[in-house]
KEDOZA-936773 format. One line per 8 residues: number of its first residue (from 1); their letters; for each residue x, y, z of C-alpha. Coordinates in Angstrom, 3 decimals. Each point is the difference from the previous one (the first is absolute). Layout:
REM KEDOZA-936773
NUM = A = X:Y:Z  ... .
REM end
This chain:
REM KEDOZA-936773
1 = XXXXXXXX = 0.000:0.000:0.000  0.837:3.660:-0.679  -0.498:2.799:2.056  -2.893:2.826:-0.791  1.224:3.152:-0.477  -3.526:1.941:-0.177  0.666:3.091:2.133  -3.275:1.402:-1.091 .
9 = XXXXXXXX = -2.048:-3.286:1.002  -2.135:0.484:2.689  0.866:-1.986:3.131  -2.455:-2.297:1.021  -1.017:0.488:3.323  2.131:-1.998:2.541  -2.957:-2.323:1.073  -0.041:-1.275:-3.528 .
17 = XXXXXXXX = 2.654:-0.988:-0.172  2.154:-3.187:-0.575  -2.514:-1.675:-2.831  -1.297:-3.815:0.718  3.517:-1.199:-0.342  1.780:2.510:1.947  1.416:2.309:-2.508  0.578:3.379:0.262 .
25 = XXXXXXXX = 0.064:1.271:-2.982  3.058:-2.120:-1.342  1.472:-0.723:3.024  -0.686:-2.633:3.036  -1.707:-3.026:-0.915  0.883:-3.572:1.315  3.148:-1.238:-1.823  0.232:-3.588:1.980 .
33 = XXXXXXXX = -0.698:-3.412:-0.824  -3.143:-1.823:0.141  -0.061:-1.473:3.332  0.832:3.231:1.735  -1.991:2.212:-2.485  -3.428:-1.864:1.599  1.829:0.838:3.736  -0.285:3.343:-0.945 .
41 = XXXXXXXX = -3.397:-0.256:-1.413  -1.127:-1.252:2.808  1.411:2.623:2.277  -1.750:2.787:-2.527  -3.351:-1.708:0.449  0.070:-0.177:3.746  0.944:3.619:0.150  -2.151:0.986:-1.928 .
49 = XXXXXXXX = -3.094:-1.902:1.793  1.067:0.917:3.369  0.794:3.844:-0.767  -3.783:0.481:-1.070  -1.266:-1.409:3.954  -0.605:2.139:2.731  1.630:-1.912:2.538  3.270:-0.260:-1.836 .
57 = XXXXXXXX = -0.277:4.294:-0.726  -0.748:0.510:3.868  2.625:-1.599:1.223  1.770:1.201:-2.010  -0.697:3.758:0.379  -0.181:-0.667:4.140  3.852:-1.081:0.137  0.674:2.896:-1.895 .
65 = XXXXXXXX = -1.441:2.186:2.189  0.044:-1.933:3.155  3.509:-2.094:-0.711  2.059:2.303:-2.314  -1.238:3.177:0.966  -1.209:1.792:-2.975  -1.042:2.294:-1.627  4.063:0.813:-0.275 .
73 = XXXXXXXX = 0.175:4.082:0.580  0.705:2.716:-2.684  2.858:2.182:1.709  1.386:3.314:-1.801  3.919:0.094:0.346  0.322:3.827:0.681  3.598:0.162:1.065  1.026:-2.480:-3.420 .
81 = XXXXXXXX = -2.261:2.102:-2.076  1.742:3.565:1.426  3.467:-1.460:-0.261  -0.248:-1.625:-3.873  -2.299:3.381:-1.008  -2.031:-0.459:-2.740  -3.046:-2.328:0.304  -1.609:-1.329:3.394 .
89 = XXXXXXXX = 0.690:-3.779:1.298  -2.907:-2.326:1.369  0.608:-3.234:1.411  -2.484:-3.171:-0.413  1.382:-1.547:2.993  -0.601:-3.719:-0.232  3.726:0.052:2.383  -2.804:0.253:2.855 .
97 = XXXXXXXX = -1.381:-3.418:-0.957  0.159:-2.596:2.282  3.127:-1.924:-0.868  1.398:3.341:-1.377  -1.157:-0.364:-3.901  -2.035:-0.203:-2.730  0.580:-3.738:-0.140  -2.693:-0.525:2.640 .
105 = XXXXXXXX = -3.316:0.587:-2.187  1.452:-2.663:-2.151  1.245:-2.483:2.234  -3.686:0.226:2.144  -2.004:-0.495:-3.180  2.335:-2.964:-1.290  0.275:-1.430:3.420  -3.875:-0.312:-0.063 .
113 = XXXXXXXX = -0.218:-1.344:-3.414  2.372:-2.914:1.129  -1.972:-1.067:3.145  -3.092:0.327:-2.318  1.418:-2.579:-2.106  0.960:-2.461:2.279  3.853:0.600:-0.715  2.451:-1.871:2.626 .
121 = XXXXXXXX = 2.848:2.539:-0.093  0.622:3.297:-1.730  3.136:1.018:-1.935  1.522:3.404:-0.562  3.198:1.606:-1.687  1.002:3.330:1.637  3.259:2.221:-0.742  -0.619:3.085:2.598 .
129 = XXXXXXXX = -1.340:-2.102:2.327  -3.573:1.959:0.678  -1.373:-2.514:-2.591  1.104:-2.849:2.040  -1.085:2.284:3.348  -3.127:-0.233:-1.252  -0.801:-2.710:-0.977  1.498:-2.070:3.376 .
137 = XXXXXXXX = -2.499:2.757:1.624  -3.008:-0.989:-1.844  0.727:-3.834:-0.028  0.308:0.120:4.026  -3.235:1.888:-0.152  -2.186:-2.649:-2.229  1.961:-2.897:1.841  1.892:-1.386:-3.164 .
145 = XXXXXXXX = 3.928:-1.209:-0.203  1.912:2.668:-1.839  3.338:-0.675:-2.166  1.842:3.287:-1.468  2.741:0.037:-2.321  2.733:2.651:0.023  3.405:0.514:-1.619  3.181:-0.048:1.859 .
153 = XXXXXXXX = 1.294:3.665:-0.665  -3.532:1.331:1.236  0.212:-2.301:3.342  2.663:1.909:1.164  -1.271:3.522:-1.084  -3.631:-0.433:0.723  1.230:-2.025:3.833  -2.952:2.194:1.959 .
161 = XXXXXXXX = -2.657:-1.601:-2.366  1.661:-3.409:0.326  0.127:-0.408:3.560  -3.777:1.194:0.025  -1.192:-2.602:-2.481  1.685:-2.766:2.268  -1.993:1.618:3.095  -3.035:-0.545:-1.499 .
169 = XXXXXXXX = 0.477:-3.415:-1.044  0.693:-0.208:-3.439  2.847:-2.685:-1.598  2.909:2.312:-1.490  1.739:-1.548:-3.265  3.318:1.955:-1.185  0.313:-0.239:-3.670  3.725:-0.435:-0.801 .
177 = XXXXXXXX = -0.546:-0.025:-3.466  0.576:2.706:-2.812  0.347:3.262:0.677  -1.547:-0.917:3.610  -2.373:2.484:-0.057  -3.815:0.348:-1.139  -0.283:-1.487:-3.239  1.993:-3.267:1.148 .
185 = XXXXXXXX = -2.812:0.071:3.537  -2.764:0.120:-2.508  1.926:-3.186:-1.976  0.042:-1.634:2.865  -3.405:0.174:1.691  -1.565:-1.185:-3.226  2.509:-3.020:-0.317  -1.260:-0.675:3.576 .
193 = XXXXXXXX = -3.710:0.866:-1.185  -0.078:-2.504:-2.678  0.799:-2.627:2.146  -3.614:-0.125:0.806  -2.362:2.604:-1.031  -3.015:-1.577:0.910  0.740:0.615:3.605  2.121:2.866:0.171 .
201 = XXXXXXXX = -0.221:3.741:-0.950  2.513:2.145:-1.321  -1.304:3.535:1.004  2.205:2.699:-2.344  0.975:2.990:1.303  -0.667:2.112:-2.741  -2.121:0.705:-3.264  2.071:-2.530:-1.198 .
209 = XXXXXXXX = -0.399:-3.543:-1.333  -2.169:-2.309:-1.800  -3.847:1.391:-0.444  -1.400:0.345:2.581  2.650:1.442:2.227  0.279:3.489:-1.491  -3.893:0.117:0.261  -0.275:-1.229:3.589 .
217 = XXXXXXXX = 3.200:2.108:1.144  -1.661:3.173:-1.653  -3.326:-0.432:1.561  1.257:-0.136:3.330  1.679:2.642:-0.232  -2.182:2.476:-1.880  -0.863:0.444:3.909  2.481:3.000:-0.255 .
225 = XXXXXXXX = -1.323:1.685:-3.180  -3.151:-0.244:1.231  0.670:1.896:3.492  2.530:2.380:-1.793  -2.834:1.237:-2.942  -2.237:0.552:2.998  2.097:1.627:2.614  2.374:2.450:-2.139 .
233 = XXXXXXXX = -2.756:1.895:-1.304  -1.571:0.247:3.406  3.317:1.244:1.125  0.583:1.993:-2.658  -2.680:1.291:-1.566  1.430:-1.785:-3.788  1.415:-2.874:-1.115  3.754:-0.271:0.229 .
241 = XXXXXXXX = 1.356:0.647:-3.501  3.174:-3.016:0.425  -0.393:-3.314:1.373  3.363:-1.588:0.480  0.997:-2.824:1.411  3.152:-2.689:-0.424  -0.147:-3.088:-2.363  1.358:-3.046:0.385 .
249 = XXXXXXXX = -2.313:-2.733:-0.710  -2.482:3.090:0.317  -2.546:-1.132:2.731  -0.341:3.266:2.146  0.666:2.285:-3.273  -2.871:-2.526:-1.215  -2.317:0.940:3.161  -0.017:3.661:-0.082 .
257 = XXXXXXXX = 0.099:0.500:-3.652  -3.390:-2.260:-0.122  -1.971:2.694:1.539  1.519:2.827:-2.177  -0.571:-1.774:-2.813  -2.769:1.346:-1.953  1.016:3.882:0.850  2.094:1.145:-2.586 .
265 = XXXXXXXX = 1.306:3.089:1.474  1.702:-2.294:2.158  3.366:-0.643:-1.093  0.870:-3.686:1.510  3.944:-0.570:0.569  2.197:-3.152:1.087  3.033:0.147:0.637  2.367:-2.890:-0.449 .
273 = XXXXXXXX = 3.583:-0.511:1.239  3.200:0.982:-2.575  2.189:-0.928:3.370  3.847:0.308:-0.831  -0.642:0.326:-3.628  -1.117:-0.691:-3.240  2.144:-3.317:-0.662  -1.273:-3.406:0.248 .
281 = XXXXXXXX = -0.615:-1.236:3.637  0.489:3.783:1.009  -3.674:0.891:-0.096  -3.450:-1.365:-0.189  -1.814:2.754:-2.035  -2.157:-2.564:-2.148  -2.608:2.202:-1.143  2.672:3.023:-0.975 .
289 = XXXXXXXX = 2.600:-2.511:-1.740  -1.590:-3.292:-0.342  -2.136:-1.935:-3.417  -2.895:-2.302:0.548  0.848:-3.578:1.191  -1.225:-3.094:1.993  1.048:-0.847:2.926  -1.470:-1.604:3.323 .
297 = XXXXXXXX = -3.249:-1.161:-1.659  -1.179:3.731:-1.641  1.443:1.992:-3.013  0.658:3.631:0.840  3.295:2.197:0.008  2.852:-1.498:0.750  3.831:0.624:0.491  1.161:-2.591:-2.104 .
305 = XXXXXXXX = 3.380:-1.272:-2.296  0.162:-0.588:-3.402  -2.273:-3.640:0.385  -2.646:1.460:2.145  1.333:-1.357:3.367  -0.046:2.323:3.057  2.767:2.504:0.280  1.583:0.269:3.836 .
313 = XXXXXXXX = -1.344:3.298:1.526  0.963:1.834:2.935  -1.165:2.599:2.306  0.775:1.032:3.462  -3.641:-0.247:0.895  -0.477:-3.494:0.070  -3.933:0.210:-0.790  0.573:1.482:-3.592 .
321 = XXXXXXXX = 2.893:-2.785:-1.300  -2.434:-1.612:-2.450  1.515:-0.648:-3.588  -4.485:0.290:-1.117  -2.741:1.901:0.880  -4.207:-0.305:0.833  -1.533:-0.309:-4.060  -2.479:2.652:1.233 .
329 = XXXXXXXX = 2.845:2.822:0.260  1.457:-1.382:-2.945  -3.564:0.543:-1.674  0.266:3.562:1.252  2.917:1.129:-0.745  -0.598:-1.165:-3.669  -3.398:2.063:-0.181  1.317:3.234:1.514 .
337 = XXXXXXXX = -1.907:-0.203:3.088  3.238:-0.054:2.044  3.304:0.913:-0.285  2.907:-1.756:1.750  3.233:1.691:0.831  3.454:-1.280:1.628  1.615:0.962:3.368  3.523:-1.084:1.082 .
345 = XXXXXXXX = 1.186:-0.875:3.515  1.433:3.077:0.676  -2.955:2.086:-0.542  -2.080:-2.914:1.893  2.444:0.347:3.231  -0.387:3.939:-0.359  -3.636:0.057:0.417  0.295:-2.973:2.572 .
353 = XXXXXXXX = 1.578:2.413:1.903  -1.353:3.405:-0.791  -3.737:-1.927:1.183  1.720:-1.253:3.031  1.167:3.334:1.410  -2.399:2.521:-1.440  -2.772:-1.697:0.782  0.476:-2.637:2.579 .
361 = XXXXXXXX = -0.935:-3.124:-2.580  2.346:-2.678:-0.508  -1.213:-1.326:-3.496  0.734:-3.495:-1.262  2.707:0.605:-3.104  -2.606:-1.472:-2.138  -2.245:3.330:0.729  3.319:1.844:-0.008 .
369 = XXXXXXXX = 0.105:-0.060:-3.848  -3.604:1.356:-0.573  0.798:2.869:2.577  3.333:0.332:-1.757  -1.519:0.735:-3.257  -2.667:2.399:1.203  3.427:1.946:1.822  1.721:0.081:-2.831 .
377 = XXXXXXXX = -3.198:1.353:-2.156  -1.919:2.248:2.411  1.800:3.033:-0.369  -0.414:-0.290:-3.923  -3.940:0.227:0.749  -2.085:3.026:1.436  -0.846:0.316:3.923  -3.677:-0.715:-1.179 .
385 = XXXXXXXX = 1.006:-3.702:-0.943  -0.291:-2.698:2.072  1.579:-3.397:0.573  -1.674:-2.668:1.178  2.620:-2.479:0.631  -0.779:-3.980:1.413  2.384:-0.442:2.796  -0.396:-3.709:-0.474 .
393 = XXXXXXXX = 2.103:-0.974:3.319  1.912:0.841:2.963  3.745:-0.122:0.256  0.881:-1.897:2.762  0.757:-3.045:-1.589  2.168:2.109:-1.645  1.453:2.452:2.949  3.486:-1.918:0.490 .
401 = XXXXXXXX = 1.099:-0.881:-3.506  -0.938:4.062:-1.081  2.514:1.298:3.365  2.680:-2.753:-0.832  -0.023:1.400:-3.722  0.131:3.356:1.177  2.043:-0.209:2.770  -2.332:1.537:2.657 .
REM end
């Protein structure tokens, strides 16, 4: 398949999309063999019967608000906006979720599918670590056993998350393998996976993977587009004129974009990670340097070589180190609807910092590279602009590596 490059098309709204098969446009789809194609059919239909009942919506929507503690706030960054000059700075803060993420709406909503199903044990991939958080969290909460997956080089630089997941119960596998980092945890949960889907459920932690992952992962989290379209114009009287937010398989990008949507004086922005540089295994920019490919079961862009394997990617935030990306951004990005830029690790540690001291939030060097961008833009756009940027997570997973870096 061939990417669309229609930037007059109309985008369909985001509830219609993927199509029966789970395409989004060109891009996601189920690229798996037979036996594990009807797994995931399977998993589609049950979502898609149990989303439509009132008891699985209420529970739903009562851990949110009871369990995770939403709605997440809208805060205006006064002393970033007045330092940068130029536009102002709001902050989604899903950092104030309970396990300190976005991850959580997902995990809760994939957690609930498994138990539905009658699954025995629940498998997860995680590079950060809030992925993994999050999911141990919700597993202990619906009473299933919990495996997570994680690369070597993001044990030691994610330890906080680590030692959490092992608190609250679930089975840590270091992956050894490859680069050691996401895309070789994401390998390696589906090799364990396959070993017997009938019983076990790989939840994704991202708006990645075989249909219907990206749909699932995007519903749950359209949680924070919803609250955002609703509380920024009661806030401010408008809607916000950017919605930014960092990309690396694209899940809380994914969320707050989905309620922004169908306004098209919104201008929607993700921002992906160009880390040390622009050679191969410096970065992991897919959607700014990248071609369609397949990979992991869903055709989308991809950082590839020359036969369409997976280049190595780096970044220093180890959330974003994804050689693909969700098909729905990829879907976007062809039609117009959003743009993607790049932001290196220098300019992520900067606005690490400049949050942390101006305004007393530690942000999770994932969020660091939205904020980064929005820095390095605001004071090219008028005082009447504003900036509604997803701080997607907290940084306290990421506290120790950041001071070690920097000496501090």
């Amino acid at each position: 398949m061939t990417p669309t490059t229609k930037k007059t098309q109309k985008l369909p709204s985001a509830h219609m999309l993927p199509d029966a098969e789970g395409y989004f446009g060109p891009y996601g789809g189920q690229v798996l063999p037979p036996h594990l194609k009807a797994i995931m059919d399977d998993i589609a239909t049950a979502y898609l019967k149990v989303r439509e009942t009132a008891a699985y919506q209420n529970e739903l929507k009562e851990l949110y608000q009871h369990y995770v503690g939403r709605p997440s706030p809208i805060y205006y960054a006064s002393r970033l906006t007045e330092a940068c000059g130029g536009a102002k700075f709001y902050f989604k803060r899903e950092d104030l979720n309970h396990t300190g993420a976005h991850k959580i709406n997902h995990a809760l909503g994939e957690a609930l599918l498994a138990k539905h199903m009658g699954k025995t044990k629940v498998i997860a991939e995680t590079g950060a670590g809030q992925h993994g958080v999050a999911m141990a969290t919700a597993c202990a909460l619906v009473g299933l056993p919990c495996e997570i997956h994680m690369g070597a080089v993001d044990i030691v630089k994610e330890h906080p998350n680590v030692t959490k997941m092992k608190i609250l119960g679930a089975k840590l596998i270091a992956v050894e393998s490859g680069t050691k980092t996401l895309k070789d945890a994401v390998d390696s949960a589906f090799e364990e996976y396959v070993k017997d889907p009938e019983n076990f459920f790989y939840a994704i932690g991202s708006v990645v993977g075989p249909h219907p992952f990206p749909m699932m992962v995007r519903d749950f989290q359209s949680i924070v587009g919803k609250e955002a379209r609703e509380q920024f114009p009661a806030m401010t009287g408008k809607l916000p004129d950017y919605v930014v937010a960092c990309v690396g398989g694209g899940s809380n990008a994914m969320g707050i974009f989905s309620g922004f949507m169908d306004d098209e004086s919104v201008k929607l922005v993700g921002v992906e990670p160009c880390g040390r540089g622009l050679g191969k295994g410096d970065h992991a920019a897919t959607l700014t340097y990248g071609k369609p490919g397949t990979m992991h079961g869903f055709h989308s862009y991809m950082l590839q070589d020359a036969a369409g394997e997976p280049d190595p990617v780096y970044s220093i935030a180890s959330g974003l180190d994804y050689p693909s990306v969700g098909p729905h951004h990829s879907y976007l990005k062809d039609l117009g609807r959003a743009e993607y830029h790049g932001i290196d690790d220098t300019a992520c540690l900067d606005a690490f910092m400049q949050l942390s001291r101006l305004e007393g939030i530690i942000p999770a060097l994932e969020s660091a590279h939205a904020i980064a961008w929005a820095m390095r833009e605001a004071k090219n756009l008028g005082s009447e602009v504003n900036i509604l940027i997803n701080l997607s997570g907290r940084g306290d997973k990421d506290a120790d590596f950041v001071a070690e870096k920097l000496g501090l």
